[in-house]
BAVO-882547 format. One record per residue (C-alpha): x, y, z; residue number from 0; residue in one letter. Coordinates in pm, whole numbers, plus 32768, in hexadecimal, padded with zeros to 4 digits. Example, Ala and Ser with C-alpha at 12.3 -4.5 7.8 and 13.67 -1.06 7.14 Angstrom:
2
84CE  7E3E  830C  0  a;
8557  7F96  82CA  1  s;
// end
This chain:
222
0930  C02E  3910  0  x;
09A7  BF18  39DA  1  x;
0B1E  BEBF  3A22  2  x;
0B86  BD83  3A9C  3  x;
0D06  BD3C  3B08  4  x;
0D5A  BBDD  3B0E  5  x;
0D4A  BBB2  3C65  6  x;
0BDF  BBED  3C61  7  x;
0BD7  BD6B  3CDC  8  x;
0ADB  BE29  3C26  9  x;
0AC5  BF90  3BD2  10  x;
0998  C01F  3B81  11  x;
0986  C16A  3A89  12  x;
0844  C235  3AAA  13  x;
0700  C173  3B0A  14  x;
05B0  C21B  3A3C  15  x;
04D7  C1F6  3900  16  x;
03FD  C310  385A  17  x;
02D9  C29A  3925  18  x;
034E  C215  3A6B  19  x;
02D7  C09A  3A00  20  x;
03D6  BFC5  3A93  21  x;
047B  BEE9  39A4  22  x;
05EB  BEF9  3A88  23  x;
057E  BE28  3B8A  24  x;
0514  BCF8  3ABD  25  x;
0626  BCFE  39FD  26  x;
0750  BCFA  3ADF  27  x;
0676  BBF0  3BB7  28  x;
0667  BB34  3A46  29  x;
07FC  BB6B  3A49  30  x;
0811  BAE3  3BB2  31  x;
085B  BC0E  3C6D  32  x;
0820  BC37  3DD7  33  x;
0939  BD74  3E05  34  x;
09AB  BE82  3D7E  35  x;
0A92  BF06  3E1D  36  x;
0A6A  C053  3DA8  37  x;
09AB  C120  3CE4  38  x;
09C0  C274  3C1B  39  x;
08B8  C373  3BCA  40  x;
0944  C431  3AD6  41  x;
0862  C56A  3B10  42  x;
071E  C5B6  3BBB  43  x;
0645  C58B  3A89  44  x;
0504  C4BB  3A7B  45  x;
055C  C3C4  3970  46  x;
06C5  C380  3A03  47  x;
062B  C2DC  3B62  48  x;
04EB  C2A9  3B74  49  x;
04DC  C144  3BBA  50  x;
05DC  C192  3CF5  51  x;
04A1  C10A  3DDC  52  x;
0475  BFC2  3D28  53  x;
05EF  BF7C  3D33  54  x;
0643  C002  3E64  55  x;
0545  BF2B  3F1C  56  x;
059C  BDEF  3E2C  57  x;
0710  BDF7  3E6D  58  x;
07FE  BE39  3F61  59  x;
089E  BF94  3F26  60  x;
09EA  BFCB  3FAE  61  x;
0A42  C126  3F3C  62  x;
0996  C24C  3E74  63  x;
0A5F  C352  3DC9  64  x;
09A0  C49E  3D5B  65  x;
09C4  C60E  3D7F  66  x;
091D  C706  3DD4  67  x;
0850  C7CD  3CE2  68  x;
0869  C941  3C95  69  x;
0733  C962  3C24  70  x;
069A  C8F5  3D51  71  x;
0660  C767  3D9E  72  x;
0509  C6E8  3D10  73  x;
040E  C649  3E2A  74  x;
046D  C4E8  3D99  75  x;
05FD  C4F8  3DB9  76  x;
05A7  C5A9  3F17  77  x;
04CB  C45E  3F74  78  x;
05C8  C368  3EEF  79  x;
06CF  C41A  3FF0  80  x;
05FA  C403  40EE  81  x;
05BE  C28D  4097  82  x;
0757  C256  40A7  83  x;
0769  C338  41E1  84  x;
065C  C248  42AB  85  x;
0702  C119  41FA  86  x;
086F  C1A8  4255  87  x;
08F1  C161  40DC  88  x;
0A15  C237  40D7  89  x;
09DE  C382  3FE5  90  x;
0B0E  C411  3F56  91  x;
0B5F  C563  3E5F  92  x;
0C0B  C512  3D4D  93  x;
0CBC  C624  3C9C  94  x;
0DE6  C669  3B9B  95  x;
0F40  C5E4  3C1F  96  x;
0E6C  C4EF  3D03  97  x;
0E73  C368  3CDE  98  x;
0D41  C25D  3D04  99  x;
0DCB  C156  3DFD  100  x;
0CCF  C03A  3E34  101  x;
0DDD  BEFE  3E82  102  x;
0E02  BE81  3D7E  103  x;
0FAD  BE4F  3D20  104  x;
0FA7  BE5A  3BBD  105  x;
0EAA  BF85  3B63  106  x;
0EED  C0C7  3B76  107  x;
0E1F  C1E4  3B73  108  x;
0E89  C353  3AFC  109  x;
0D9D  C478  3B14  110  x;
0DDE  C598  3A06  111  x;
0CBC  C667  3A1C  112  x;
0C1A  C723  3AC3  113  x;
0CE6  C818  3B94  114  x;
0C45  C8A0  3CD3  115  x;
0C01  C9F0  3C0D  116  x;
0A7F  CA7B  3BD5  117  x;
0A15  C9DD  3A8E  118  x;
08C1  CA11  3A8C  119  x;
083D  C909  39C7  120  x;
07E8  C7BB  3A26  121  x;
0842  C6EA  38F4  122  x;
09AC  C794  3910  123  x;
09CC  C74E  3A8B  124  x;
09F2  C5F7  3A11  125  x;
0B03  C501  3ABC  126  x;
0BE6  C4BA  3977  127  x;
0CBF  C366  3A01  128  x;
0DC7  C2D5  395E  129  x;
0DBC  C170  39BA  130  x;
0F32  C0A9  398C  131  x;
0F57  BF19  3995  132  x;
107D  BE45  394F  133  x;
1018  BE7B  37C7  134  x;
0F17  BF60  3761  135  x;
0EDB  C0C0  37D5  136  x;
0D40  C119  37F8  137  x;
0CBA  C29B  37FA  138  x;
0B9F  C2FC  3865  139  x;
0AEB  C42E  3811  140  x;
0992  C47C  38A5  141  x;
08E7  C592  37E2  142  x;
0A09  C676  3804  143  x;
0A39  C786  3710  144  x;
0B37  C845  37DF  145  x;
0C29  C72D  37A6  146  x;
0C9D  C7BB  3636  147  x;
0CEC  C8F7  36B0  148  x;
0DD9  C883  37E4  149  x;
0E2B  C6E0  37CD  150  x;
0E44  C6D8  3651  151  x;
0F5D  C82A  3654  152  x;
104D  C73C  3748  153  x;
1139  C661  369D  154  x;
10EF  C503  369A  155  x;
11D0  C400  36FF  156  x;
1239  C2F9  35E9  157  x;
1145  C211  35B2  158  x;
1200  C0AA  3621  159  x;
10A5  BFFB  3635  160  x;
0F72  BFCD  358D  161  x;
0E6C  C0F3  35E1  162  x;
0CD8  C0C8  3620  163  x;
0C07  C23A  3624  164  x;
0AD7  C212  36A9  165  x;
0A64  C352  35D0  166  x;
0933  C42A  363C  167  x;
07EB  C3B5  35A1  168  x;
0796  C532  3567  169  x;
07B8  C69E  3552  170  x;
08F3  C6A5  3497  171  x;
097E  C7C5  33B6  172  x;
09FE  C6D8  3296  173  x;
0B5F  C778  3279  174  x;
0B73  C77D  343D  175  x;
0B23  C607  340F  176  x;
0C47  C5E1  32EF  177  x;
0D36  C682  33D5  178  x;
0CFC  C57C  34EC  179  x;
0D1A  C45E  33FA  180  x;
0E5D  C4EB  3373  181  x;
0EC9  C54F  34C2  182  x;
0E9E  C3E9  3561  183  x;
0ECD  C2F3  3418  184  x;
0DD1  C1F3  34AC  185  x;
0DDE  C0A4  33F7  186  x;
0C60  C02E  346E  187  x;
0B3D  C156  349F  188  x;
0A22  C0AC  3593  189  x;
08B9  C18E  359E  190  x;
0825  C14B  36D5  191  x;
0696  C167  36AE  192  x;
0580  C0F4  356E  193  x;
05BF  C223  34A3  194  x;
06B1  C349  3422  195  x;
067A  C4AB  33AB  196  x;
06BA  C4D5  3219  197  x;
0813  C5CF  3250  198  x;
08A0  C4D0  3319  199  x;
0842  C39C  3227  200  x;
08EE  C488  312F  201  x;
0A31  C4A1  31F2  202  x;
0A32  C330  3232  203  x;
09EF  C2C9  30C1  204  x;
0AF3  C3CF  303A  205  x;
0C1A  C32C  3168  206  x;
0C06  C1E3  30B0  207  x;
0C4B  C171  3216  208  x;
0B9D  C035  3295  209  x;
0A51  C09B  3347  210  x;
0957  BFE8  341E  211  x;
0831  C01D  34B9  212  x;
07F6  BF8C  360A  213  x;
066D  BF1F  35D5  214  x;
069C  BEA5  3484  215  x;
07E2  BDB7  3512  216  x;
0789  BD78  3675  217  x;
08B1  BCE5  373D  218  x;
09F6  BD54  3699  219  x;
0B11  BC7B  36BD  220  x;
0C56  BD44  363E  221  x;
// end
């Protein structure tokens, strides 16, 4: 998922397909987009940056958030670091209580999840960000699981804005997912990817919230 401010500044969220084909790259080039001025990999799993090479090399990077895995980094997260390292694009942690600070003066990024603690799964080492404008608040899940144990038990501010989840596209235990969607009252659901696993179509239908599908839609204007 892209985010643009309207200054320009782009923020990139995760950077892979299933099968490594590129299709990043010729979009944001289609969108006009020569920066990004920073990007987040949301956890060291295949289909969440695998088309790092083809945007790295196509764009100018100015920052890279991920952390480090638990479960020991995989050959191609280790090559992408080493790609930033020789590059010197700026890698940063980014754990609960920290913010994502890129330049831009009107967005404002929140991490909830995960803490520093051993979790021992990648999908729930996920970077779960909390994006705030001037009028809409966007979260951002990953393929975190952990997140209905420990974000979802904390009391939520008062919504004051319109919401926007962009909801995990699978691996959710229906009545987890239920308690994130009553936890965080989003007004738009966005599915980034071509396809969703049947429990989570069932949550979705049953929220009679708003749902999209980012490869059905393609740019969403909101």
């Amino acid at each position: 998922c892209l985010v643009q401010n309207i200054a320009g500044e782009n923020l990139l969220f995760d950077c892979g397909t299933f099968t490594g084909f590129d299709v990043i790259s010729p979009y944001l080039r289609g969108e006009g987009i020569n920066h990004l001025q920073g990007v987040v990999i949301s956890h060291d799993n295949f289909d969440h940056f695998s088309c790092w090479p083809g945007v790295f090399k196509n764009f100018k990077v100015h920052r890279v958030w991920h952390n480090l895995s638990h479960v020991d980094e995989t050959i191609e997260m280790s090559a992408m670091d080493n790609y930033c390292l020789q590059s010197t694009i700026p890698i940063s942690n980014a754990y609960a209580g920290d913010q994502i600070v890129f330049g831009a003066s009107n967005l404002e990024g929140n991490i909830l999840h995960p803490t520093q603690n051993f979790i021992g799964s990648k999908n729930d080492e996920s970077i779960l960000v909390l994006l705030k404008t001037s009028w809409c608040e966007v979260l951002f899940t990953g393929d975190a699981q952990e997140i209905y144990k420990t974000v979802c038990n904390e009391t939520q501010k008062k919504k004051t804005v319109p919401r926007i989840l962009v909801f995990p596209h699978h691996g959710r235990n229906i009545k987890d997912s239920e308690k994130i969607l009553a936890w965080f009252q989003p007004d738009l659901i966005l599915i980034s990817g071509n396809k969703t696993t049947p429990d989570v179509l069932e949550v979705l239908e049953k929220s009679k919230i708003k749902w999209l599908i980012t490869s059905e839609m393609g740019t969403i204007q909101v």
